[in-house]
N, C-alpha and C positions, 0 to 999 in steps of 0.2 A: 955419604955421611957415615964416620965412626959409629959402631956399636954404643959405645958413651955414650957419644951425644944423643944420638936419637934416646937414647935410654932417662938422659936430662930432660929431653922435651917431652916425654911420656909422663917423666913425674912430675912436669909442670902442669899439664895438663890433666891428671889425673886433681891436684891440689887446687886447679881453677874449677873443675867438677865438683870438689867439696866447697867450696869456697862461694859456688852462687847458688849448690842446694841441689843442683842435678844427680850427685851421690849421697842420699842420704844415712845416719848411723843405722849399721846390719847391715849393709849391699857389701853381696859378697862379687870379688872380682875375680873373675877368672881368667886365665891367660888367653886364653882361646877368644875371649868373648871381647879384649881389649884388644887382641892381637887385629882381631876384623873390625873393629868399629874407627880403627886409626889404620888402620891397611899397611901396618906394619909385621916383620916376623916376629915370633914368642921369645926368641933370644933377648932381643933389649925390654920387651914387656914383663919379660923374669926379674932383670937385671932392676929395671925401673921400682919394679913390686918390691923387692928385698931393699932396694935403698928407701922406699917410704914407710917401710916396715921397721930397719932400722933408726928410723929419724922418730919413731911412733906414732906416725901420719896413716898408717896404717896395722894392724894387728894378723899376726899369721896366727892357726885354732890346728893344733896339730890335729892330721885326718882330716880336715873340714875344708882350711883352705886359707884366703887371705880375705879378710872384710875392712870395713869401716867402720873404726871403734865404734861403742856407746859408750856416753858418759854419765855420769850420776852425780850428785853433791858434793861427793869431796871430790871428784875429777875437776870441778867448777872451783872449788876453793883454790884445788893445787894449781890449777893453771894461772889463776889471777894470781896466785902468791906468786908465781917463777913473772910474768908479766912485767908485776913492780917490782922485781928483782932487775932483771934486764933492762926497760925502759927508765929506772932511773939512775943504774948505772950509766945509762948512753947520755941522760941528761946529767949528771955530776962529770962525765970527758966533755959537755959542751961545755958548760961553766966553768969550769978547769984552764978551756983555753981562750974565756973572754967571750962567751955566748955568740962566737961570729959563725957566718956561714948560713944563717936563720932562713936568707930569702926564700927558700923552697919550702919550706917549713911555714910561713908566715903567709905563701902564696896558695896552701894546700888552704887554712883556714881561711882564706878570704870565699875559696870555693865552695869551702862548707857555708858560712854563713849565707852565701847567695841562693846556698839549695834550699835551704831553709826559708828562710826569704819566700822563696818561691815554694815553698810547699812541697818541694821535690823529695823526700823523705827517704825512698831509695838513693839519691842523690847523697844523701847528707848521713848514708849507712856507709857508704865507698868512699867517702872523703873521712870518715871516723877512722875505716882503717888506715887510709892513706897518708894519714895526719903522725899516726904511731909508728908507720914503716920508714916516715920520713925523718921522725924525731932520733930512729935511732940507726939509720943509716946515715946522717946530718957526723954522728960521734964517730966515723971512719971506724970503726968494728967490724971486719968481717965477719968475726965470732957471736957477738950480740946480734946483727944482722941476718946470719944464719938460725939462730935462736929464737929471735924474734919469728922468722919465717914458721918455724914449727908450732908457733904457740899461736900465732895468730890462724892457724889453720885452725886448732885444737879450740881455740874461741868460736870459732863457727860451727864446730862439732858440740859444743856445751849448749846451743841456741838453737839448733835447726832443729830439734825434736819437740821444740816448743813452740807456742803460736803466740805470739804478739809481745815478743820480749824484746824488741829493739825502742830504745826512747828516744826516736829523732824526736828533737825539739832542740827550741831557742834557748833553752836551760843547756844542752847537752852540748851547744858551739859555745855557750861563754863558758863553761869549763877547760873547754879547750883553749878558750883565748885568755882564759886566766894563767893556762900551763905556760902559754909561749910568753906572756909578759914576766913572769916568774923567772924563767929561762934566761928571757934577753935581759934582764936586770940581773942577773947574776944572784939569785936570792935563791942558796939550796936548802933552807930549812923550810920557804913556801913550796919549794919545787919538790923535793918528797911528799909534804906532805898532800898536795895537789893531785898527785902521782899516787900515792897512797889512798884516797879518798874515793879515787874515782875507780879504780881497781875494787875497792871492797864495796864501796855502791854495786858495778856491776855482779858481782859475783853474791853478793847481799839476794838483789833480783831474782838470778837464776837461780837460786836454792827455793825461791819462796815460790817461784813457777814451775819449779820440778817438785815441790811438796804438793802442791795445789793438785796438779796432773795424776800425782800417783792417789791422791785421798780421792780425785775424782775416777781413777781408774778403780780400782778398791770400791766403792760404791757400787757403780755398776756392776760390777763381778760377782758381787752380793743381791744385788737386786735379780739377776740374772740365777 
C-alpha cells in the first residue's frame, strides 16, 4: 500500500477515534504512540497528523506537539454557523434540481425514527449524523462533502467535554422529518429556515452547558 494511502486510512481512523469519544479534547498524539497502536511506520503517521492538522481536525502547539482541540463558546457558535452555511447550500443544489435522489436520505430517517422508537438513543445519535452526511452528499459536492466532514468532526469536539448534551428524542426525528419533507417539496424558505433553527438550537445548548460546566467548575475551585 502507497505511503498516501495508508496515510488516508490513519486519518480516518484517527477521526473515527474522535468521533465515538476514544480521543478526547487535550490528548496529545504522538507519532510514536500512533505509529505502534496501528503497527504502522511514522512516515505516513506524520503525513496523516499534518493533514488533520491542516483540515483543523487537529491542532499542532509549537514545542509541545500535535493534540485534539478544545473548544469553548464561540468555537460552538462558529461551527454551527459554517454547518448552516454548508448543509443548506447542499439543500438549495437539491431543490435546484427538483429535490430528486432523496431515497437514501428518506431511508436514513426511517432508521432514526425506528431507533427511537426503540429507545435506542445511541442509535438515533448515528443516524442524527448520518442523516446530515447524507443530506449533503445527496447535492454531489465534493467540496461541501469534504466540509461537511470536518465540521461534523468539530461537532463532536464541541459535545464530548460535556455530559448529557445529546437530545435523542422523538422531537429531535420530527425535525428531521420536517427537514426532508421541506426538501422534497421543493420549499427553500422552510428549508433554510428549518436548517437554521436547528443549527442555532443545537449550538443555543452547547453554550448553556459549557456555561453551567465552567460556573460549576469556578465554584468548586473556590470552595476548595
Amino acid at each position: 500500500m502507497r505511503s498516501e494511502s495508508t496515510a488516508g486510512v490513519i486519518a480516518g481512523r484517527i477521526r473515527e477515534a474522535i468521533m465515538s469519544g476514544s480521543l478526547t479534547p487535550g490528548t496529545q498524539l504522538g507519532e510514536v504512540d500512533v505509529a505502534s497502536s496501528l503497527k504502522v511506520s511514522r512516515g505516513p503517521v506524520r503525513e496523516a497528523l499534518q493533514r488533520l492538522v491542516q483540515e483543523g481536525v487537529l491542532v499542532a502547539v509549537r514545542n509541545r506537539g500535535v493534540f485534539v482541540p478544545e473548544f469553548g463558546p464561540d468555537d460552538v457558535v462558529d461551527v454551527y454557523l459554517a454547518r448552516q452555511a454548508v448543509e443548506g447550500a447542499a439543500a438549495s443544489l437539491l431543490i435546484a434540481r427538483g429535490s430528486t435522489g432523496l431515497e437514501r436520505l428518506e431511508a436514513v430517517l426511517r432508521r432514526m425514527d425506528a431507533a427511537a422508537k426503540g429507545k435506542r438513543w445511541a442509535a438515533v445519535a448515528d443516524r442524527d449524523v448520518e442523516f446530515h452526511q447524507e443530506l449533503v452528499r445527496a447535492a454531489n459536492s465534493r467540496r461541501l462533502e469534504r466540509m461537511l466532514g470536518t465540521l461534523i468532526v468539530e461537532s463532536r469536539l464541541c459535545m464530548s467535554a460535556l455530559e448529557n448534551t445529546y437530545r435523542a428524542s422523538a422531537e429531535l426525528v420530527d425535525e428531521h422529518r420536517q427537514l426532508f419533507e421541506a426538501i422534497k417539496c421543493g420549499d427553500v424558505i422552510a428549508t433554510a429556515d428549518l436548517i437554521g433553527h436547528h443549527m442555532n438550537d443545537a449550538a443555543d445548548r452547547l453554550k448553556e452547558l459549557h456555561a453551567a460546566r465552567d460556573a460549576a467548575s469556578a465554584a468548586n475551585s473556590t470552595a476548595s
